[in-house]
Backbone as a ProteinNet text record, in pm:
[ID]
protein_1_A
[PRIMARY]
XXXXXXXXXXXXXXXXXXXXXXXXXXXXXXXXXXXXXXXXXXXXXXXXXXXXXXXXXXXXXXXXXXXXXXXXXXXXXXXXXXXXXXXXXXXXXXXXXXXXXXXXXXXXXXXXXXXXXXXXXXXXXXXXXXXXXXXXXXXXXXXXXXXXXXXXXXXXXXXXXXX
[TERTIARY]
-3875.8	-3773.4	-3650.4	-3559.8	-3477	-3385.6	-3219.6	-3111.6	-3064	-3027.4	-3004.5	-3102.9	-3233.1	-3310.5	-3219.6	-3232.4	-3144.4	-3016.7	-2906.4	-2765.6	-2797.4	-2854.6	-2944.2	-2952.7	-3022.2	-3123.2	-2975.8	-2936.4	-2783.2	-2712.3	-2698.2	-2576.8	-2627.9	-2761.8	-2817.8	-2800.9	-2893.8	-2807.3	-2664	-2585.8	-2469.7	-2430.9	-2458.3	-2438.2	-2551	-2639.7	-2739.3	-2633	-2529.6	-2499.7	-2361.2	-2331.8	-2170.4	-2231.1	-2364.9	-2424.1	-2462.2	-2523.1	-2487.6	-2421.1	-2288.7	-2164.1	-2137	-2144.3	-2119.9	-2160.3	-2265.8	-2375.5	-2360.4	-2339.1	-2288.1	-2172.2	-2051.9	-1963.5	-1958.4	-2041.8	-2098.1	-2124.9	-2201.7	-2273.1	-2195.3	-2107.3	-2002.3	-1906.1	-1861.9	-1785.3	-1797.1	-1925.9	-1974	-2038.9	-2097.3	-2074.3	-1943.9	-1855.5	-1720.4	-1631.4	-1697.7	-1650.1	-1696.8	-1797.2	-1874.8	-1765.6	-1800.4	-1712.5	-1765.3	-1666.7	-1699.2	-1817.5	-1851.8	-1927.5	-2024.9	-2096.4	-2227.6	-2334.6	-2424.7	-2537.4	-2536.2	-2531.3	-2522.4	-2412.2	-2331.3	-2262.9	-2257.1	-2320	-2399.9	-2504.8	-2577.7	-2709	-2666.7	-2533.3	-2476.9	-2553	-2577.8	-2590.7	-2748.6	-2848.4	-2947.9	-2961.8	-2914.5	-2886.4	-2811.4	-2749.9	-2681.9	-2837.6	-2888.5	-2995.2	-3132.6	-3118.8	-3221.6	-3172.1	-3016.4	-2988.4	-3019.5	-2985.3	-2974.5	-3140.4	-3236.9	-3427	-3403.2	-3358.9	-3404.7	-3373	-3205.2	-3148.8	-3211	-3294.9	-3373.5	-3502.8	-3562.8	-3668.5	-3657	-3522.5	-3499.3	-3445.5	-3395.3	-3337.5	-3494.7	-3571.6	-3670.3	-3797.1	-3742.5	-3833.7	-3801	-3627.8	-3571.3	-3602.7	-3584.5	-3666.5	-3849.4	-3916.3	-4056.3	-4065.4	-3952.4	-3967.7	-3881	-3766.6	-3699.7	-3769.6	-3816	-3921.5	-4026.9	-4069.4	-4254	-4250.8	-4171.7	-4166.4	-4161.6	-4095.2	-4036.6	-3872.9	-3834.3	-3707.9	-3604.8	-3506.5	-3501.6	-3344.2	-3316	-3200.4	-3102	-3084.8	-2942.7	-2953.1	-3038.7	-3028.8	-3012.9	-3033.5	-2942.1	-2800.8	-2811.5	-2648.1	-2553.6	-2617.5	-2589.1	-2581.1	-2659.8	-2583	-2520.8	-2505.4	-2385.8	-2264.7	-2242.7	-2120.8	-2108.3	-2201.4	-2156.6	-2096.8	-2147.3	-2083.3	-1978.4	-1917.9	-1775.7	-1728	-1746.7	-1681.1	-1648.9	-1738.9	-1722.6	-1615.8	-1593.9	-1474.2	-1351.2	-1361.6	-1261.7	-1193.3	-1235.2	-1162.6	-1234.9	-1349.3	-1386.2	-1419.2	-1377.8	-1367.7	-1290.8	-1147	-1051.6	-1073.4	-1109.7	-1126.7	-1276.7	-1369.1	-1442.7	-1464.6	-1413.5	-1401.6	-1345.9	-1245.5	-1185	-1223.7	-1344.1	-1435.6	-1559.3	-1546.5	-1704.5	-1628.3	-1493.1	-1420.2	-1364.5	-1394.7	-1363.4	-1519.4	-1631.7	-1748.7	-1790	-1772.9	-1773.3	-1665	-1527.8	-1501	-1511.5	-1606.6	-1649.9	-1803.3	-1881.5	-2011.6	-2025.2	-2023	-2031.2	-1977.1	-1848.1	-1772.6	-1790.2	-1805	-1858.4	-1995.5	-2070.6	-2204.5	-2213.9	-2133.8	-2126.9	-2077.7	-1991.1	-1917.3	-2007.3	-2109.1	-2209.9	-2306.7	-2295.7	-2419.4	-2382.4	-2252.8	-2215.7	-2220.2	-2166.8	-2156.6	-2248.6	-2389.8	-2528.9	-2563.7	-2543.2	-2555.3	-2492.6	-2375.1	-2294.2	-2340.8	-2358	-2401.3	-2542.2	-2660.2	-2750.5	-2744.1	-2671.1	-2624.8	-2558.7	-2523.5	-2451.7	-2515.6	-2587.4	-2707.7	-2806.4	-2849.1	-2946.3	-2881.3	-2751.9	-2678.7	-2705.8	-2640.7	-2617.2	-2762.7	-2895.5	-3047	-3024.3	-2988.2	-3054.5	-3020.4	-2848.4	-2736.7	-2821.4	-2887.1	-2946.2	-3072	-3166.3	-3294	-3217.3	-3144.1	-3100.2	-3049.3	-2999.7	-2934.9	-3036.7	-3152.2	-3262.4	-3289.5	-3376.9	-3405	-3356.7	-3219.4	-3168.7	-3203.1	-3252.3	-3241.1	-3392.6	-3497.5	-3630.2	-3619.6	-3542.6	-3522.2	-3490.6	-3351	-3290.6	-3426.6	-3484.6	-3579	-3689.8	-3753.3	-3869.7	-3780.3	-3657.2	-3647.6	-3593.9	-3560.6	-3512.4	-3678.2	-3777.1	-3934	-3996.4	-3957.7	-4064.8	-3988.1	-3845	-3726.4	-3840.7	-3840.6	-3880.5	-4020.7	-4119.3	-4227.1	-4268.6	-4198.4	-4219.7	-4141.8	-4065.6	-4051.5	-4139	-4180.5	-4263	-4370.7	-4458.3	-4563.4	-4543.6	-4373.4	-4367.9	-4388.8	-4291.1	-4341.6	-4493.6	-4584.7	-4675.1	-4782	-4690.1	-4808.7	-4774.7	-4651.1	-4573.4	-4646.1	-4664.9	-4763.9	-4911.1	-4961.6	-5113.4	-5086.1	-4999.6	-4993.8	-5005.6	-4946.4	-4910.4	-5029.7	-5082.3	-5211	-5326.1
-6274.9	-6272.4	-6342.5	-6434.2	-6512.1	-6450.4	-6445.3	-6392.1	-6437.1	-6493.1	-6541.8	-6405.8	-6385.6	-6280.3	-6167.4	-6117.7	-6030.8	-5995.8	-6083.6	-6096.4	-6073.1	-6116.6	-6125	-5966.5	-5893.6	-5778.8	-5665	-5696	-5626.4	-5603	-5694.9	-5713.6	-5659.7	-5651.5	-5629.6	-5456	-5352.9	-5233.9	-5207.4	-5298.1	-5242.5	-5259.6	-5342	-5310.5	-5195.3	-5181.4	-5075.9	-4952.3	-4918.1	-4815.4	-4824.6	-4908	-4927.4	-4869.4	-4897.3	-4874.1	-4722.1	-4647.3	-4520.2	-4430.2	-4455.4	-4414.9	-4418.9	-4527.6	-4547.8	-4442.5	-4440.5	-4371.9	-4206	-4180.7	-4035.6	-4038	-4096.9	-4060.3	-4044.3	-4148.1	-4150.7	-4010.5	-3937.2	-3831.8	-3736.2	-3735.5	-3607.8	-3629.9	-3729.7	-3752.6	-3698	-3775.5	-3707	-3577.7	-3529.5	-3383.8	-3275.5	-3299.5	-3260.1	-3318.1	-3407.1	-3417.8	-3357.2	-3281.2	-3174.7	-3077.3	-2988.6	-2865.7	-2710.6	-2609.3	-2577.1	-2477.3	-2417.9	-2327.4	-2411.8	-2558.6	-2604.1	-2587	-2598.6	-2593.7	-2725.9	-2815.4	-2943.7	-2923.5	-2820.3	-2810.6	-2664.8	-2599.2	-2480.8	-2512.2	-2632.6	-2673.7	-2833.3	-2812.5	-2929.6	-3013.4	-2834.8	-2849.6	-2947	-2853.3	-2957.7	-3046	-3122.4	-3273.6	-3364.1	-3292.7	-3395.3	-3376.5	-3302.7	-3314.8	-3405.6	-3360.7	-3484.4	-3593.8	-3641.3	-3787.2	-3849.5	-3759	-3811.5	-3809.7	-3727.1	-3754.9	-3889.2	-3902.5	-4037.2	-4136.3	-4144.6	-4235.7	-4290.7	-4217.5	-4243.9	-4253.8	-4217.5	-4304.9	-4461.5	-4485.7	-4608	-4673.2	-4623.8	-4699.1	-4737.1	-4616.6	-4693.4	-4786.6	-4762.8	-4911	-5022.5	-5020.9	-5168.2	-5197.4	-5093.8	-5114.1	-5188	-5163.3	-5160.2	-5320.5	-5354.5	-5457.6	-5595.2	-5548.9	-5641.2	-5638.9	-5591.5	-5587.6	-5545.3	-5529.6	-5463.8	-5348.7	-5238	-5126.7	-5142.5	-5208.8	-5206.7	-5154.9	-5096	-5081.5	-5047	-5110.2	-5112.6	-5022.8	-4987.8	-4882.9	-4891.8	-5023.2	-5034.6	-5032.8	-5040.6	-5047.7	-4891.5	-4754	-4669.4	-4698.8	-4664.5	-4765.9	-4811.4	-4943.4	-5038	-4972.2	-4879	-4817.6	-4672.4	-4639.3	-4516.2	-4577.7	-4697.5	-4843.4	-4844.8	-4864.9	-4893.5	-4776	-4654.8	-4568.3	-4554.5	-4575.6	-4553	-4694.7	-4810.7	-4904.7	-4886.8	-4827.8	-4774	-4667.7	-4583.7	-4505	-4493.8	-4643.4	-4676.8	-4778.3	-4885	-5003	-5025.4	-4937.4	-4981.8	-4832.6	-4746.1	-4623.3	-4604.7	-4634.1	-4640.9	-4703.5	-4820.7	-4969.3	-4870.4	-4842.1	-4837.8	-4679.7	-4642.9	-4496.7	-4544	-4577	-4591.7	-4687.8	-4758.4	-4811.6	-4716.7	-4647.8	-4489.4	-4434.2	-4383.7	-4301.6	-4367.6	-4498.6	-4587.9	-4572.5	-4581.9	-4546.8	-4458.1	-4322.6	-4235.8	-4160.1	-4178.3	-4192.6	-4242	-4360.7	-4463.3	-4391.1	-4355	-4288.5	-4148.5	-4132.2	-3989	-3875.7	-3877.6	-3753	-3753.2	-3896.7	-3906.4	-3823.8	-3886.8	-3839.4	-3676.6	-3628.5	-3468.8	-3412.3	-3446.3	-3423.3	-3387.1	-3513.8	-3564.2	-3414.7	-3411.4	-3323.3	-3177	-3133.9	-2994.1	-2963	-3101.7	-3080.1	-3111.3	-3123.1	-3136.6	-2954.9	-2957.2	-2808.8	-2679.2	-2695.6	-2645	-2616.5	-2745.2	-2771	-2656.2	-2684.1	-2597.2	-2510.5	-2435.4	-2263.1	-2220	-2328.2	-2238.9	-2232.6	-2361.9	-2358.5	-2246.1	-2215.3	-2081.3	-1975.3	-1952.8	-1837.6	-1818.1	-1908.2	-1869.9	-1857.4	-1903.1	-1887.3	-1768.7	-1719.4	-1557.3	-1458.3	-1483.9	-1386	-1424.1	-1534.8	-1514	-1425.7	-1437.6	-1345.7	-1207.5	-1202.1	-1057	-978.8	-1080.9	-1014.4	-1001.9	-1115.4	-1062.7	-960.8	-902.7	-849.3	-695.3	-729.8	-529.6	-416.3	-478.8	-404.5	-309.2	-393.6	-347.8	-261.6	-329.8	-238.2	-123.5	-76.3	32.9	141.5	43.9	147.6	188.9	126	159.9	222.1	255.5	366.9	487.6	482.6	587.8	637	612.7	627.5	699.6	589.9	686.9	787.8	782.6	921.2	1023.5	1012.9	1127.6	1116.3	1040.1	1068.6	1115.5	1103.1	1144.8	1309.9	1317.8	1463.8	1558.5	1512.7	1579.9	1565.3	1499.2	1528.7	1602.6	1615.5	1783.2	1843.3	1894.6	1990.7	2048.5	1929.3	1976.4	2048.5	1975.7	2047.2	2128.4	2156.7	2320.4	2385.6	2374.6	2469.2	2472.9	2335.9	2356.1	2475	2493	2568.5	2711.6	2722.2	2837.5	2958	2819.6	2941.4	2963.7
6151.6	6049.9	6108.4	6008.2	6093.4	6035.8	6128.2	6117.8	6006.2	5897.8	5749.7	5652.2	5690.1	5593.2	5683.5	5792.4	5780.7	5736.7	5783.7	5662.3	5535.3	5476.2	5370.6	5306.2	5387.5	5369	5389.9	5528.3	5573.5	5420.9	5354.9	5257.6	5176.3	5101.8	4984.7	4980.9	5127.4	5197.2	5177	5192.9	5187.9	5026.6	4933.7	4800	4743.4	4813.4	4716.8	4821.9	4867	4934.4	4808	4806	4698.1	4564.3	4520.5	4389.8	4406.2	4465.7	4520.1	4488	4594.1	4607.2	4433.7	4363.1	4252.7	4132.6	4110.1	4055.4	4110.8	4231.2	4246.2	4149.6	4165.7	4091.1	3953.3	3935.3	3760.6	3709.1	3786.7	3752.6	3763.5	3861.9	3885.9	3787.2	3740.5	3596.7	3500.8	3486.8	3333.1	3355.9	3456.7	3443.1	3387.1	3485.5	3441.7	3307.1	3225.4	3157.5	3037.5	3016.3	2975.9	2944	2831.5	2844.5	2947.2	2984.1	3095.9	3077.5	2957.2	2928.4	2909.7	2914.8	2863.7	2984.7	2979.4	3038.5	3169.6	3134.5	3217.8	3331.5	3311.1	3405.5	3506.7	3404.9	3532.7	3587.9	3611.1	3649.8	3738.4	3724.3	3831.2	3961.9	4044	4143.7	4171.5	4034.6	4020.1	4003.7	3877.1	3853.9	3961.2	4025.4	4129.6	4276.6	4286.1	4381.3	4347	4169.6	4121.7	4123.9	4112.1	4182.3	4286.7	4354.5	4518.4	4549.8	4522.3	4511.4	4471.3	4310.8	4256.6	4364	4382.9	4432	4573	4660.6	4752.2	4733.2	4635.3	4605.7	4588	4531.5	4442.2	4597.3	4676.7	4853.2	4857.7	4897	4949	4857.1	4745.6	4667.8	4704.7	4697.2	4711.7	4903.4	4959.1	5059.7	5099.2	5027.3	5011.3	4978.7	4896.3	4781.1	4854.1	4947.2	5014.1	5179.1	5212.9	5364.7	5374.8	5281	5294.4	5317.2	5329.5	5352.2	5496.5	5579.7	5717.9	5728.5	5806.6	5787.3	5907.7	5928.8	6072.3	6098.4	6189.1	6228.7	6143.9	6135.2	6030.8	5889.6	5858.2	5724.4	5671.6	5698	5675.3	5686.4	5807.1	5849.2	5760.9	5734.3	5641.8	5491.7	5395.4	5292.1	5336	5426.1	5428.9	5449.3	5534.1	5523.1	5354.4	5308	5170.4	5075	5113.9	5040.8	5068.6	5230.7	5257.9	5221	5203.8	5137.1	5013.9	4889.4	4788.7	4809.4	4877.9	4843.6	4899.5	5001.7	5033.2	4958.8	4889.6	4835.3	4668.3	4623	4517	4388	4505.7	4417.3	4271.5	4318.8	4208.1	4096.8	4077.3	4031.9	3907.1	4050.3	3935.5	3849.1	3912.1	3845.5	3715.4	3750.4	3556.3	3475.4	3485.6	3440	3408.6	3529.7	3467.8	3368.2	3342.9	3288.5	3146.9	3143.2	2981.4	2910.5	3008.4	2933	2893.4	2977	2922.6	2823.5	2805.3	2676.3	2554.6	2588	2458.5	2409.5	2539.3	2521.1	2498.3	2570.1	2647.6	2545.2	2545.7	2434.1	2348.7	2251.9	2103.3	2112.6	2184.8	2180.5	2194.1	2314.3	2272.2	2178.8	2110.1	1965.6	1886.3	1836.8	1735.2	1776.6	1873.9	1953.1	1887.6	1932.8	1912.3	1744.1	1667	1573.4	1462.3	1490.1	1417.6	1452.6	1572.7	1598	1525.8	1510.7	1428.6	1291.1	1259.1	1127.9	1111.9	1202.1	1165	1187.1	1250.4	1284.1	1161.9	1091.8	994.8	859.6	848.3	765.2	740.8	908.6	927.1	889.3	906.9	865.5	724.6	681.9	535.1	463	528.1	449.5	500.4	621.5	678.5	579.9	500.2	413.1	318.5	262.2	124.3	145.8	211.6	219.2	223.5	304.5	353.7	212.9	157.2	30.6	-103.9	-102.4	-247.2	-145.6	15.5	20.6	10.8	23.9	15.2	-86.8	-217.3	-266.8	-261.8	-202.7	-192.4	-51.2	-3.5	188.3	99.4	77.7	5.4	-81.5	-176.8	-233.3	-110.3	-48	54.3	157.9	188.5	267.7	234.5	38.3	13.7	-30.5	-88.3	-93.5	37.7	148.1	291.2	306.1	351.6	361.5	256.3	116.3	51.1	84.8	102.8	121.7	243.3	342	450.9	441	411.9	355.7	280.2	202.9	110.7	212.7	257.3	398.1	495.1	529.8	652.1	548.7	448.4	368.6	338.3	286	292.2	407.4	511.1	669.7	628.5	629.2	704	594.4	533.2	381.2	438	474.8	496.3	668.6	712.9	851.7	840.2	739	673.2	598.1	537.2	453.2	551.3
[MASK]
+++++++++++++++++++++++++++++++++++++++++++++++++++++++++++++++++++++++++++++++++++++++++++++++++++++++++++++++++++++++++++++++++++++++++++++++++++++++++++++++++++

């Protein structure tokens, strides 16, 4: 391998370490940008561990795919450099670029979300108050019926006990 494929390979490491760094933040964003009672954000801790699985599967594809699956000391190295380059000089910059998309994406989309939801909770409500209401009046008779029929059956033991 000649020193040009390595520069090469070096650099490509250190942007798949900036893309990373990147992509963590993505995720910790839009997590928190969640409201605090939702689900996606009590399960944080998971989704950010299923990143970091993915995200090293995906190192070592581009690994597999840029050296044959050879891989030599630095190229760890070389993207943990990139994550601290990412949050040294490209953090800012691109955060508020994660943070324009996910206001353009992200919140609408939970909005739309909460509020289809909404919508059918209240839908179900109001079918539950209509059944509930043809049904009362048959509830009402069948428990003022067993009440007496089930009365009139002690009565009658206590009579059949008796003779």
């Amino acid at each position: 391998m000649i020193v040009s494929e390595q520069l090469y390979q070096l650099i490509v490491m250190v942007l798949s370490g900036i893309a990373v760094g990147f992509i963590i933040d993505s995720v910790r964003l839009v997590v928190f940008s969640t409201p605090k009672r939702s689900s996606l954000r009590k399960w944080m801790m998971i989704v950010e561990l299923i990143t970091w699985i993915l995200l090293g599967g995906a190192t070592y594809y581009l690994l597999f795919w840029l050296k044959d699956g050879a891989w030599r000391a630095y190229d760890p190295l070389a993207q943990i450099a990139g994550i601290f380059l990412y949050q040294s000089l490209f953090q800012n910059f691109l955060r508020f670029i994660a943070r324009i998309v996910v206001n353009i994406t992200w919140r609408p989309f939970w909005f739309i979300v909460r509020f289809i939801v909404a919508v059918i909770r209240q839908i179900l409500q109001l079918f539950i108050n209509i059944v509930m209401f043809v049904i009362r009046p048959f509830v009402k008779i069948y428990s003022y019926l067993s009440y007496t029929f089930f009365k009139k059956l002690r009565y009658l033991k206590y009579n059949r006990k008796q003779q």
